[in-house]
C-alpha positions in Angstrom: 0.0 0.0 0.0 1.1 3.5 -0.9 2.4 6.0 1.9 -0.6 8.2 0.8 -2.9 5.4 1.1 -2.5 4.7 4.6 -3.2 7.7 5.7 -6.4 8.1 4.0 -7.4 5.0 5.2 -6.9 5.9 8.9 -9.2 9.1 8.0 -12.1 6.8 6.4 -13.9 6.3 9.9 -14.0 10.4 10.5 -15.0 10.7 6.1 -17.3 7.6 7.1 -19.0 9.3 9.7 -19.6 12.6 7.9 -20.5 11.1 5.0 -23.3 9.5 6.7 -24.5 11.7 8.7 -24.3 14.8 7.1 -24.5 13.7 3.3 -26.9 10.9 3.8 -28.8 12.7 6.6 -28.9 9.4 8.6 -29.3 9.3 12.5 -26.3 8.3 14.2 -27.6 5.5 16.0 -27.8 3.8 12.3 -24.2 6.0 10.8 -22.0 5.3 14.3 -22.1 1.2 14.6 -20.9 1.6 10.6 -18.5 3.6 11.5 -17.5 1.3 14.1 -17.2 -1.8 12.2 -15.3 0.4 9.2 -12.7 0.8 11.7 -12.4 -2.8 13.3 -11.7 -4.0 9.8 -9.3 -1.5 9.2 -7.5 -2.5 12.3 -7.5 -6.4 11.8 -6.8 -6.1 7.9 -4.7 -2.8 7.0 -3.0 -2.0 10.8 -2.9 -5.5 11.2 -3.7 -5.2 15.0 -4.3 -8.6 16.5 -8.1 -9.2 17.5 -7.5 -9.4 21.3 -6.2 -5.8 21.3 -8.9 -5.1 19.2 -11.5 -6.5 21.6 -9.4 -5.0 24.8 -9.6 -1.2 22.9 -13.6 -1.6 22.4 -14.1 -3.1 25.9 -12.1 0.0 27.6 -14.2 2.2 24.9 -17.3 0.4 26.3 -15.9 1.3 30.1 -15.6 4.8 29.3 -18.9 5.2 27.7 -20.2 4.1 31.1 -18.4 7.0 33.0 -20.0 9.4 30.5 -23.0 8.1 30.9 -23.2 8.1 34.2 -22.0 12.1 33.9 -24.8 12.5 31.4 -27.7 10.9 33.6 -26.4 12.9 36.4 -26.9 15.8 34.6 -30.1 15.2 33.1 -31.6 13.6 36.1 -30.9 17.3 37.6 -32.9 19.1 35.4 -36.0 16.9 35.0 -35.7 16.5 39.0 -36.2 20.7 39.1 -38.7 20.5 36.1 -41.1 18.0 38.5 -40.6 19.8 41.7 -41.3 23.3 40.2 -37.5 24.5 41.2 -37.7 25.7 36.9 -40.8 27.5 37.2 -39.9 29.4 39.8 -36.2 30.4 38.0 -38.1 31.2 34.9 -40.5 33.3 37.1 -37.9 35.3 38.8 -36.3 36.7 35.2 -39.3 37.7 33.8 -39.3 41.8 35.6 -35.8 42.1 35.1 -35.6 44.3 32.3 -38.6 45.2 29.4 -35.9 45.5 26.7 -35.7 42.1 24.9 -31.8 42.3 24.4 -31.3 43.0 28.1 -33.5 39.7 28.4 -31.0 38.2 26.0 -27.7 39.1 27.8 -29.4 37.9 31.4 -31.9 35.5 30.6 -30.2 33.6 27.5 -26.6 34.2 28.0 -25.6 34.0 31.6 -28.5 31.7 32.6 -28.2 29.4 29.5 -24.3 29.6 30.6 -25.3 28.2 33.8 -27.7 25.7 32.7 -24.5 24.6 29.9 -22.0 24.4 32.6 -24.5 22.6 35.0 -26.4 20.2 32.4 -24.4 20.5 29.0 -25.7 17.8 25.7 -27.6 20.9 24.2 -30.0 21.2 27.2 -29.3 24.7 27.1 -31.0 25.8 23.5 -33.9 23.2 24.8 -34.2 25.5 28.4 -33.4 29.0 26.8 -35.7 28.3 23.5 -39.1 28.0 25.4 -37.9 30.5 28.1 -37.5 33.1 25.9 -41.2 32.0 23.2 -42.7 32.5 26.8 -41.2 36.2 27.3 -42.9 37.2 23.8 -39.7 36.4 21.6 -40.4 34.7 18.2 -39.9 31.2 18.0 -37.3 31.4 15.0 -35.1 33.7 17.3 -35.0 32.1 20.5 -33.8 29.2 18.5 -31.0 31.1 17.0 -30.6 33.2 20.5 -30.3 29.1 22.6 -28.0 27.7 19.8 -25.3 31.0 20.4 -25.5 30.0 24.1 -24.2 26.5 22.9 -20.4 28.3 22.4 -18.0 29.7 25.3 -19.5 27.5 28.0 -19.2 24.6 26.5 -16.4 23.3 26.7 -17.2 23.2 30.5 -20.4 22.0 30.2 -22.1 19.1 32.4 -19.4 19.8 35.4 -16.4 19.8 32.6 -17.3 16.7 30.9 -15.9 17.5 27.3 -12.5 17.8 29.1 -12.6 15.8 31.6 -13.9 13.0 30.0 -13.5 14.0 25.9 -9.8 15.2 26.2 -8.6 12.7 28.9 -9.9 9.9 27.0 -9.2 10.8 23.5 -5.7 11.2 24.4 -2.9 8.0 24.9 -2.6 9.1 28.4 -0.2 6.6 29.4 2.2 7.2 26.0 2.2 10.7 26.7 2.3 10.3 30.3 5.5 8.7 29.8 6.6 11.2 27.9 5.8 14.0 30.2 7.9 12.0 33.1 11.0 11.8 30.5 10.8 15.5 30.0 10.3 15.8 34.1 7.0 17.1 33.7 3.5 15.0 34.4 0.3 14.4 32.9 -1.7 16.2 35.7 0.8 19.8 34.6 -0.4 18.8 31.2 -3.9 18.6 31.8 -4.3 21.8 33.9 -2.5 23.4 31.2 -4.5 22.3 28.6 -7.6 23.2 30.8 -6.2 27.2 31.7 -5.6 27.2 28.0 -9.1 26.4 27.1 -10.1 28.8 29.6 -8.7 31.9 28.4 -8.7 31.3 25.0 -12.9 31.2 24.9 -12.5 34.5 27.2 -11.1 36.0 24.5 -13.4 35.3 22.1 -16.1 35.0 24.2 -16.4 38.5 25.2 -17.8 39.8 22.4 -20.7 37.1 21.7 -23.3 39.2 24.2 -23.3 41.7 22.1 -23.1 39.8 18.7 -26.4 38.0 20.2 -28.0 41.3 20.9 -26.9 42.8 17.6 -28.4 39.4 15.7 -31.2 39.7 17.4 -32.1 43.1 16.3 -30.5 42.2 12.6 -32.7 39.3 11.9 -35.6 39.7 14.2 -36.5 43.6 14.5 -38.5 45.9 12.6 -35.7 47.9 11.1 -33.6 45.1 10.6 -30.7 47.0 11.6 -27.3 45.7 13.4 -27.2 49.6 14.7 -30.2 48.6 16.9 -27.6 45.7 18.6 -24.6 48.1 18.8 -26.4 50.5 21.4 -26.7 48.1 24.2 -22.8 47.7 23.5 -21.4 49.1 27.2 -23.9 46.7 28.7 -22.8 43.9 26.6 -19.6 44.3 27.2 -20.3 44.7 30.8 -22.1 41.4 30.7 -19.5 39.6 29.0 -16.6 40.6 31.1 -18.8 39.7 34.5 -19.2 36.3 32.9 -15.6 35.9 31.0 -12.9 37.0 34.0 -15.2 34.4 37.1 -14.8 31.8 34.2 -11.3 32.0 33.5 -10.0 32.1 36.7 -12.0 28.9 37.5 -10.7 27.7 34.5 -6.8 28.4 35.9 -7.1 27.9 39.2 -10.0 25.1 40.1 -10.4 23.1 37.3 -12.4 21.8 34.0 -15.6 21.4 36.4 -16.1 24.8 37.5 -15.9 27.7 34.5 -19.0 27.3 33.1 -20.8 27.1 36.4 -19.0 30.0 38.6 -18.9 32.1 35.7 -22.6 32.6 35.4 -23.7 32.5 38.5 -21.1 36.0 39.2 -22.2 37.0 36.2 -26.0 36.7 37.5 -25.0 38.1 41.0 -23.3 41.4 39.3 -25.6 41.5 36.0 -29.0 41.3 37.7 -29.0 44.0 40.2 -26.7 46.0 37.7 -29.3 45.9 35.2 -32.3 46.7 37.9 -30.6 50.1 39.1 -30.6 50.8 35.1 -26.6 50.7 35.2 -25.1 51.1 31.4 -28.4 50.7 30.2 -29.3 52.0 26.7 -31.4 55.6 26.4 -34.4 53.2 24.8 -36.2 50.0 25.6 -36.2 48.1 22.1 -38.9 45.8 21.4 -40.1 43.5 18.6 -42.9 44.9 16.3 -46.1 43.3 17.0 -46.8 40.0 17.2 -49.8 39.7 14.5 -47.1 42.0 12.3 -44.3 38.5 12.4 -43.5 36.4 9.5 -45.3 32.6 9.6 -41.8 31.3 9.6 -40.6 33.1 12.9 -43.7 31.2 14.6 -43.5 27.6 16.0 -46.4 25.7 16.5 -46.5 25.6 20.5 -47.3 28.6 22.3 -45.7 29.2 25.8 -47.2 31.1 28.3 -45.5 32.5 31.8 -48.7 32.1 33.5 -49.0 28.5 32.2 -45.9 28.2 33.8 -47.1 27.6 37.6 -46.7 24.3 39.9 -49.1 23.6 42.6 -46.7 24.7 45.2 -45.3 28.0 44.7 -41.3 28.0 45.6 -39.0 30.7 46.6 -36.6 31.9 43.7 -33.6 30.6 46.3 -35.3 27.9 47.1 -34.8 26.6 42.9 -31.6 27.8 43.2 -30.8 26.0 45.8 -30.3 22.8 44.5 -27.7 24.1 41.9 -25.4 25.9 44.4 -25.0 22.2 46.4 -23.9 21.3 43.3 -21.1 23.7 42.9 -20.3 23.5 46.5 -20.4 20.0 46.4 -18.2 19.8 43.4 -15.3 22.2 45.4 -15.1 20.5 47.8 -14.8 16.9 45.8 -11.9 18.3 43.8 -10.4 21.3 46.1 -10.0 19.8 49.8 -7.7 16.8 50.0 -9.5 14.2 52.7 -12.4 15.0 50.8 -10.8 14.3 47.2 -9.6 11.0 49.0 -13.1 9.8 50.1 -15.2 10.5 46.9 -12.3 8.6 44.8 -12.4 5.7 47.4 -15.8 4.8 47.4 -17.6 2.9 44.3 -14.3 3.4 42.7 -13.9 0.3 39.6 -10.9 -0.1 37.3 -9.5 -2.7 35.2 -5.7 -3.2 34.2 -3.7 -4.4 31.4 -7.8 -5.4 29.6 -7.5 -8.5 28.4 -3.9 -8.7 28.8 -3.2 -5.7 26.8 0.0 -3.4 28.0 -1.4 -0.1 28.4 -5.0 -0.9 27.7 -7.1 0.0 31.0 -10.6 2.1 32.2 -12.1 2.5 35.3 -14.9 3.8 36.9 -15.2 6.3 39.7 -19.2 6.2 40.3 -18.6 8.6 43.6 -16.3 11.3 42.7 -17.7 11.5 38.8 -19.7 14.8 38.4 -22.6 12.2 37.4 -22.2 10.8 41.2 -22.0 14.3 42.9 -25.2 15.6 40.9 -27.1 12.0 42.2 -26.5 13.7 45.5 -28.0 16.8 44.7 -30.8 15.3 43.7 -31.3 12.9 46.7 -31.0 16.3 48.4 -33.4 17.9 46.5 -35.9 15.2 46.7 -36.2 16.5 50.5 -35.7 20.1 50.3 -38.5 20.2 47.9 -40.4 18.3 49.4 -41.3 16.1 46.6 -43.1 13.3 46.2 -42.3 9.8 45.1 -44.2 9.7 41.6 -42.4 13.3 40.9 -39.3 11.5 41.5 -40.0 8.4 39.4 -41.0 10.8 36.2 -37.6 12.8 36.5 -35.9 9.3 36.9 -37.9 8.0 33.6 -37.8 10.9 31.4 -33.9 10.6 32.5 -33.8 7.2 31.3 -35.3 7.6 28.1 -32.8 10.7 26.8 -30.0 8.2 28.3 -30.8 5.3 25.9 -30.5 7.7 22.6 -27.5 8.9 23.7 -25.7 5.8 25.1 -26.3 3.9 22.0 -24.2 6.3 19.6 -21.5 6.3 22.7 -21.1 2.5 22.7 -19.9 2.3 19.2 -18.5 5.7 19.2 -15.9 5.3 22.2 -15.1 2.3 21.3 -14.2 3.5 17.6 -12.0 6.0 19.0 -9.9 3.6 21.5 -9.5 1.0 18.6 -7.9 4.6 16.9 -5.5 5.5 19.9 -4.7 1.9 20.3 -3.4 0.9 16.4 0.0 2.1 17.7 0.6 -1.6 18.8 0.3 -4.4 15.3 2.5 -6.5 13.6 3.4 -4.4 10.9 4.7 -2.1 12.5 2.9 1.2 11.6 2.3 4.2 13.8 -1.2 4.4 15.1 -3.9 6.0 12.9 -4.1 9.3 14.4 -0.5 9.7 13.9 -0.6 8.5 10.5 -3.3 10.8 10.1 -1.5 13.6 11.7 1.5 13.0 9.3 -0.4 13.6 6.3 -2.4 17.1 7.4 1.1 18.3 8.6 2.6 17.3 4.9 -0.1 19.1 3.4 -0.5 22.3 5.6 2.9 22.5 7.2 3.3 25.8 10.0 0.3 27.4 9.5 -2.3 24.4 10.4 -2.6 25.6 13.8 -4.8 28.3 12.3 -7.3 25.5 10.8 -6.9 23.7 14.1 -10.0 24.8 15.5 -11.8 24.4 12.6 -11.3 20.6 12.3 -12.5 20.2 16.2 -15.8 22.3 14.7 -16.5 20.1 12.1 -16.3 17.2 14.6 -18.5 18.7 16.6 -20.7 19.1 13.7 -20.9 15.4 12.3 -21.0 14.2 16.3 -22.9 16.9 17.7 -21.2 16.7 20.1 -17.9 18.6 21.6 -17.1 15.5 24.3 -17.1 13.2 21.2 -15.4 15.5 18.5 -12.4 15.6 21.5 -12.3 11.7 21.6 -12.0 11.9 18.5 -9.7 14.2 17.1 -7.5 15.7 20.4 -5.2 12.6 19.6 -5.2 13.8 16.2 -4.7 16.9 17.1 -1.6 16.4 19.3 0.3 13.9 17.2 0.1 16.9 14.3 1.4 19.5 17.4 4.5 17.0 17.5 5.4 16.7 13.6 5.0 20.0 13.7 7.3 21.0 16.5 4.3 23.3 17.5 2.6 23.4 21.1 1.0 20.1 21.8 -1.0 21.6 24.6 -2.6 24.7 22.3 -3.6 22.5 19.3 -5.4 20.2 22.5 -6.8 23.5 23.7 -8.1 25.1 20.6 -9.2 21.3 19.3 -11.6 21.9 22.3 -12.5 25.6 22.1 -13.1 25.0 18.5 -15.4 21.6 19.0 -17.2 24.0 21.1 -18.5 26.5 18.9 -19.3 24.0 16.5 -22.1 23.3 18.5 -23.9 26.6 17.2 -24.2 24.6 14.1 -24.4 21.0 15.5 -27.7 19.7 14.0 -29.1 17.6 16.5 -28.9 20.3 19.0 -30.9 22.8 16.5 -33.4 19.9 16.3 -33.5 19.2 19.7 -34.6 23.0 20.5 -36.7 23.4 17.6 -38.8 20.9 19.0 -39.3 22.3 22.2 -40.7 25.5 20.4 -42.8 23.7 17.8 -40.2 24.8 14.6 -39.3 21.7 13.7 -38.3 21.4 9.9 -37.1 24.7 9.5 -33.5 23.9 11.0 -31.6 24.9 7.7 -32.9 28.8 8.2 -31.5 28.6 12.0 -28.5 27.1 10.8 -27.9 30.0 8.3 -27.6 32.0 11.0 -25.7 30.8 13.9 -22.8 29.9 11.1 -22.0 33.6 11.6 -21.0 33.8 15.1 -19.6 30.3 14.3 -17.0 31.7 12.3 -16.1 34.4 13.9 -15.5 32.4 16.9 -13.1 30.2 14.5 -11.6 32.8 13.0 -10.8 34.8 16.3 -9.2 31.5 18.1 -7.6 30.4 14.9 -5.4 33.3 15.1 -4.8 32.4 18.7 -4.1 29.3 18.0 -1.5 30.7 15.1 0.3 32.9 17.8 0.3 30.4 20.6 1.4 27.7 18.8 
């Protein structure tokens, strides 16, 4: 076979995948267990991997699915928990007198909530939370779609308690090759990783600044009378304001606490400053903008189900703190798990699982840690909840069900998809000797784009975050990928592992299973090509800002 040839054949799975999903439109529960069999047979017949480290890669894929399912239950099981005990209702409630001007609701209600509900939830439950929200404040249907897809940026790369790094990066990577790398160069993975994480950090505060007031000035573009981006600019000092009480909270966490805690701290300073500041009228433009009236809208800016605030009651009316409540356990929770030592120690000793050397395979291990996993800590919160709300057992067995159901859908992509993506990391290891497919891979995009590929870097974690929907899964992956081309390159392994994330992250704005999923929820389903139109503006810029980033860093 032909030097190109190889390489092209390690990228089949990732063409495979795209091909299907995006050119054939199929769902990924059908495109991903293809996928997954393309890429056993190229192990076995052109890597020449022998079938027990084949079998040993998919079982420790299949072990790591189960850790980010857990994460994912944990954070869905949240949510619907809240939704049944009226905790939701009584947080929508308490936005809906902040402000009369609807890009003020934008910046508070959309950004820094949907931020928290990102960093708290993540898997595109914040365009599904935001999307109704805002159809209930009086906004179209069409732009709260576009408004909760924008949300789907900065945050998430910390989203669900840090689960696209701490479960996407860490598992997409050959952590024990590199780790023994690290040691030789008398560094360690765990210096890595928090660099990697402070990189992330900072580099979506840069960009992420300025998306307040691009939603504002889209919203006024797309969605106002005059259709005018002048309309956006005014609010600019307030935008600004907002993005900076949001940005500087979230990097810090980012730097100094860890890949669970951006997201979440960021927006909840940014509600504590934002809120009040916007109450006293602080920065606030001269004049309240509004939509024109309703009966004057487009038939495609409507959705087919209307949401009411009043409609938005529960039998037992809570206090604002109260529904808050739950959340800020969470955060304190999750501090104390990763940030006091004899803590740290008990949560990793409990319910803790792991498997060495998996089926005899050097190298080739998973584990398990049911406790200390952010899915583990947010089962806590719940148990917690159940009380402090005072819930009742059928409200508790609906969150648990409705829970269940979004788990199946997801796990089923995630059992062939991690399991693709070990078999990947894992080729290293065969009898004819060839590097591993990302490395082969790596070689050829180096070859072909040489110095300046760190500015496309991002780009490529988008577009895996586009065909996976996903940025957890576009960083299993590609951050392999991704660092084996930092190496040929003599460029910074731990930016093109950053910006692989920051980028995978803002291709969620155009992720299409996320538009879908918040379409739905607002009764626009089948007009996701017009929303998509849309949100790839702010999609580029974001690519474009941390591509040069990425070219300066690296």
């Amino acid at each position: 076979m032909t030097d190109i040839a190889l390489p092209l054949l390690a990228f089949a799975p990732l063409l495979l995948a795209g091909i299907l999903l995006v050119g054939f439109n199929l769902p990924a529960r059908i495109a991903m267990p293809a996928v997954f069999a393309v890429t056993v047979a190229i192990g076995l017949l052109a890597w020449d991997m022998s079938l027990n480290r084949v079998l040993a890669s998919s079982l420790q894929g299949l072990i790591m699915t189960g850790a980010i399912l857990w994460i994912i239950f944990g954070a869905i099981l949240l949510l619907n928990t809240l939704k049944h005990s009226g905790g939701i209702t009584a947080i929508r409630s308490g936005f809906s007198n902040i402000s009369p001007d609807r890009r003020i609701q934008v910046l508070v209600v959309a950004w820094l909530f949907g931020c928290f509900i990102e960093g708290a939830s993540g898997f595109g439950t914040p365009a599904a939370v935001v999307a109704p929200l805002l159809v209930a404040l009086g906004f179209p249907a069409l732009g709260a779609v576009m408004i909760g897809m924008m949300v789907q940026s900065t945050p998430v790369s910390f989203g669900a308690v840090g689960t696209p790094i701490v479960v996407g990066v860490t598992a997409g990577l050959d952590r024990t090759g590199i780790s023994e790398q690290l040691v030789a160069q008398g560094s360690s993975w765990e210096m890595f990783y928090h660099l990697v994480t402070s990189k992330v950090a900072l580099t979506h505060a840069a960009a992420g600044i300025l998306m307040p007031l691009l939603m504002c000035s889209m919203l006024t573009r797309f969605f106002g009378r005059n259709k005018s981006w002048r309309e956006g600019l005014e609010v600019t000092p307030f935008a600004l304001f907002t993005g900076v009480a949001f940005v500087v909270p979230y990097a810090l966490a980012g730097v100094f606490l860890g890949p669970e805690f951006p997201s979440l701290i960021g927006a909840l300073v940014g509600l504590a400053i934002v809120v009040p500041a916007a109450k006293a009228g602080f920065l606030m433009p001269k004049n309240n903008w509004d939509f024109a009236p309703a009966d004057t809208w487009p038939a495609s800016w409507m959705g087919s189900i209307q949401i009411k605030l009043d409609s938005l009651t529960t039998q037992r009316p809570m206090s604002v703190a109260m529904a808050w409540l739950p959340y800020v356990l969470l955060a304190v929770l999750l501090v104390l798990s990763r940030a006091i030592a004899p803590v740290k120690a008990f949560f990793l000793s409990v319910l803790n699982f792991s498997w060495k050397d998996i089926l005899g395979e050097q190298g080739v291990s998973g584990g398990i840690e049911l406790l200390y996993l952010p899915g583990g800590i947010m089962a806590l919160v719940v148990v917690l909840t159940f009380f402090l709300h005072r819930m009742n057992f059928t409200q508790l067995k609906a969150a648990v069900s409705e829970s269940s159901r979004t788990l199946l859908g997801a796990g089923f992509v995630l059992i062939f998809t991690v399991p693709m993506v070990r078999i990947l990391i894992n080729s290293g290891v065969n009898a004819a000797d060839l590097p591993s497919m990302p490395i082969a891979m790596a070689q050829l995009v180096s070859n072909a784009f040489g110095s300046i590929y760190p500015l496309f870097a991002p780009a490529v974690g988008a577009l895996g975050a586009f065909i996976a929907g996903s940025n957890t899964v576009s960083n299993l992956m590609l951050a392999q990928f991704q660092y084996s081309t930092a190496e040929l390159l003599g460029a910074s392994t731990i930016t093109l592992v950053a910006v692989q994330a920051v980028g995978a992250a803002a291709g969620n704005m155009i992720a299409i299973h996320n538009v879908v999923a918040a379409s739905a929820t607002v009764g626009l389903l089948g007009r996701e090509g017009r929303t998509l139109r849309m949100t790839t503006l702010p999609t580029l810029y974001y690519l474009v800002v941390v591509g040069i980033i990425s070219l300066l860093m690296a």
